[in-house]
C-alpha positions in Angstrom: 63.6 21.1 73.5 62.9 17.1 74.5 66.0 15.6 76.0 67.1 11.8 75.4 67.2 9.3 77.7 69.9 9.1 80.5 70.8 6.1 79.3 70.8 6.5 75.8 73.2 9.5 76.4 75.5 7.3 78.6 75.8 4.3 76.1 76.4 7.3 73.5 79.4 8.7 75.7 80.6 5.6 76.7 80.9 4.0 73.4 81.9 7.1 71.4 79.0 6.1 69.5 80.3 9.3 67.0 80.7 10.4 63.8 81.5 12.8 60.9 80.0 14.2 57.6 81.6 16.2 55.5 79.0 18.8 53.7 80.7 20.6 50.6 80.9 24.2 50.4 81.1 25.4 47.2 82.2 28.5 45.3 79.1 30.2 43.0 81.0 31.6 40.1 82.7 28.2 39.0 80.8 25.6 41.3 84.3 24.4 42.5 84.5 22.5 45.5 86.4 24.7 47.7 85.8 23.4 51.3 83.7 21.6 53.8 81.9 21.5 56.8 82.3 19.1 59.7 79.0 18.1 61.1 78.7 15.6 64.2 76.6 12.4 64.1 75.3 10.4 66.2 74.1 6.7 66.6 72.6 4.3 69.0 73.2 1.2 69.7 71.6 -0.2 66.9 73.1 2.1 64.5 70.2 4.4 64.0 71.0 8.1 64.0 70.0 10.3 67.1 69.5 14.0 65.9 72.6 15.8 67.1 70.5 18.6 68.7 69.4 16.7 70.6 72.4 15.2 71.9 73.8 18.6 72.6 70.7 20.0 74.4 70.9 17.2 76.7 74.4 17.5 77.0 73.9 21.0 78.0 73.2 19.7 81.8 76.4 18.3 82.2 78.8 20.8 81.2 81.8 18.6 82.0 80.0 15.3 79.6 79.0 18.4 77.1 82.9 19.4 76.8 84.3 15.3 76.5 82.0 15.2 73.6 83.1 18.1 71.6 86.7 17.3 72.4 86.0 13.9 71.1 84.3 15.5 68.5 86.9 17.8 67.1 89.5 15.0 67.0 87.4 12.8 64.7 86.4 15.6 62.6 90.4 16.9 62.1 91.7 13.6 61.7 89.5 12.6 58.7 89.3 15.9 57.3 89.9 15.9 53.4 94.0 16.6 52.8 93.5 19.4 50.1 90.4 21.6 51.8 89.4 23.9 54.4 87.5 22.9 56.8 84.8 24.8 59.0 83.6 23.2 61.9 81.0 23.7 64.6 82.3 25.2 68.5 79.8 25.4 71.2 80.9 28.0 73.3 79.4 26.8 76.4 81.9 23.3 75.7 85.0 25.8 74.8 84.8 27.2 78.3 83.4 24.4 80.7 87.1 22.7 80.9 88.0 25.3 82.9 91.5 27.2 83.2 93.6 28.9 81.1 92.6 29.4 77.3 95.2 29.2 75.7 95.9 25.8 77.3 92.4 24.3 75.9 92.6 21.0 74.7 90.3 21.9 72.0 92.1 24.8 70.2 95.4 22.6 70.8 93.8 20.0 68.3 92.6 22.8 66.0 96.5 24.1 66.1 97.8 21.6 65.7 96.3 20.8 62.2 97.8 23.7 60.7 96.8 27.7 60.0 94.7 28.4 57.8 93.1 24.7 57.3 90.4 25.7 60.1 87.6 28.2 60.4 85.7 27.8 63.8 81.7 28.4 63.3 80.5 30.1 66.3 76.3 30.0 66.1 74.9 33.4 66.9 72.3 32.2 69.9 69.6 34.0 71.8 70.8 34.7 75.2 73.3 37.4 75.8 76.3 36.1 77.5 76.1 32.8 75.2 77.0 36.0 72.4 79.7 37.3 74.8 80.9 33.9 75.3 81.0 33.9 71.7 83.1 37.2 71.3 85.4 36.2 73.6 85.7 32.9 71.9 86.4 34.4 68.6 89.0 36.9 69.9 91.3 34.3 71.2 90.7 32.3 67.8 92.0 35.6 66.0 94.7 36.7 68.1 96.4 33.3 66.9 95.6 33.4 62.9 92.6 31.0 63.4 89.8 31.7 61.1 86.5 32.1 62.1 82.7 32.4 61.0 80.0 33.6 62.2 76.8 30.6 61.6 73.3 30.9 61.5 73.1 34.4 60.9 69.2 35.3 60.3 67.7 32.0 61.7 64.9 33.1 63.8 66.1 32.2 67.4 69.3 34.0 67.2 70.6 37.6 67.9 72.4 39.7 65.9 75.7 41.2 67.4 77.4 43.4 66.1 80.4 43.1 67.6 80.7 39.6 66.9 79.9 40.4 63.3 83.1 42.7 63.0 85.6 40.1 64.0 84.6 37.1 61.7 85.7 36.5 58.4 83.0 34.4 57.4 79.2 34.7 57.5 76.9 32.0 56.7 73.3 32.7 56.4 70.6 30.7 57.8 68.6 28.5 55.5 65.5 30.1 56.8 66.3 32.9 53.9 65.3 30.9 51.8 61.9 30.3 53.2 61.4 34.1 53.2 62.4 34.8 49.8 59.1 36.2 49.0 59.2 39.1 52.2 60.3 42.2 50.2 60.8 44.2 53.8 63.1 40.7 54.9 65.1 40.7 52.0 66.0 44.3 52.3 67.8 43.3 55.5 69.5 40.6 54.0 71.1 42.4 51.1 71.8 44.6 54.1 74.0 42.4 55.4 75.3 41.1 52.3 76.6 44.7 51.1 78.1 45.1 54.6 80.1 41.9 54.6 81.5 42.4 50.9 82.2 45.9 52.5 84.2 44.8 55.3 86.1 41.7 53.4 84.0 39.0 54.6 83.0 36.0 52.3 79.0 35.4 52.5 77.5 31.7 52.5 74.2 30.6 51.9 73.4 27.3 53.7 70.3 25.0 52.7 70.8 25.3 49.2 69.0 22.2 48.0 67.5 22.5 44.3 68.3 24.8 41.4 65.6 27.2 42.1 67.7 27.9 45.5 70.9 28.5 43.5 69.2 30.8 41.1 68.1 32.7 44.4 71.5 32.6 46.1 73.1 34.2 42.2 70.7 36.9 42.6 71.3 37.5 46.3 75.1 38.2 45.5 76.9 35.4 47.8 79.8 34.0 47.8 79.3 30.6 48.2 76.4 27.6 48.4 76.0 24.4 50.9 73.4 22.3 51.0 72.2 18.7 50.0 71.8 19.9 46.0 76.0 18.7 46.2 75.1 15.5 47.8 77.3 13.2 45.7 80.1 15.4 47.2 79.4 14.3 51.0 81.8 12.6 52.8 80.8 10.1 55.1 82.9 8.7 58.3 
């Protein structure tokens, strides 16, 4: 993946060129509002958005820059979150850990405590590299030992793995938008329902990001989920 420009990144950091937006989640049976997810933004200096992979790709090289930004990160997003909603929001485990010493000292789950139990799920993004998934395990362990909920993103979009073992311990599973593009794979699907049937099994809650017109709500009713997300509840963002 292209990286941006040293100095682009620098002005970015320096200026906390940062911000929020608040994508709605929202239960299928009564299309109720129930809560939202933090995503980061990012500007620069003339106000135009940078994509935020981007950002964290580059970040990525600097693991001590790549942790200031998610710490910066997670304290905009908790401050403005809405009073009377959950809120999920993003964790790169790679960030979590590069602070260094103990755990349960971390800055970052200090903010997330400090919000409130049960106000909080932590999405951990399934990736493609093994100890990024036992980074991840580890991660959510220490987020469930203290009554912190978690969720497991991503699940099905092409570059990631599946583990199982991360799978157990969540209590949320959001699937990829990328379903949607495969709709029409009969052998696909089959997995999917899979997965579906085993989180309903297990007590999990199943979320279909990248829901974006009525057609992809029909779809995600037939599929059996939980919940929608996705720019078809635009009017509901919230913007910081």
């Amino acid at each position: 993946m292209p990286h941006l420009l040293n100095g682009v990144l620098l002005d970015l950091i320096e200026h906390q060129r940062f911000g929020v937006e608040y994508q709605p989640i929202v239960k299928l049976k009564t299309n109720e509002v129930v809560a939202y997810e933090a995503l980061s933004r990012f500007y620069d200096v003339t106000g135009k958005a940078i994509r935020p992979d981007l950002v964290y790709s580059s970040l990525h090289d600097n693991p001590l820059s790549l942790y200031q930004v998610e710490y910066a990160q997670k304290c905009l997003q908790l401050d403005h979150m809405p009073k009377n909603h959950q809120v999920f929001v993003n964790l790169d485990q790679d960030a979590f850990y590069a602070c260094g010493g103990e755990v349960l000292d971390n800055p970052i789950l200090g903010a997330i405590q400090q919000v409130g139990k049960g106000r909080v799920v932590v999405e951990l993004i399934e990736n493609s590299e093994i100890n990024d998934a036992l980074m991840s395990l580890s991660m959510i362990e220490t987020f469930s030992d203290l009554g912190i909920g978690t969720a497991l993103d991503d699940l099905c979009n092409p570059r990631s793995m599946l583990s199982v073992s991360v799978m157990q311990l969540v209590e949320w599973i959001k699937l990829d938008k990328h379903v949607l593009k495969m709709q029409d794979d009969k052998r696909y699907m089959v997995f999917v329902s899979k997965i579906i049937d085993f989180a309903h099994a297990t007590g999990k809650s199943v979320i279909l990001e990248g829901v974006e017109t009525d057609k992809d709500l029909a779809f995600a009713t037939l599929m059996g989920v939980d919940y929608v997300q996705g720019f078809l509840y635009r009017e509901d963002f919230i913007r910081i």
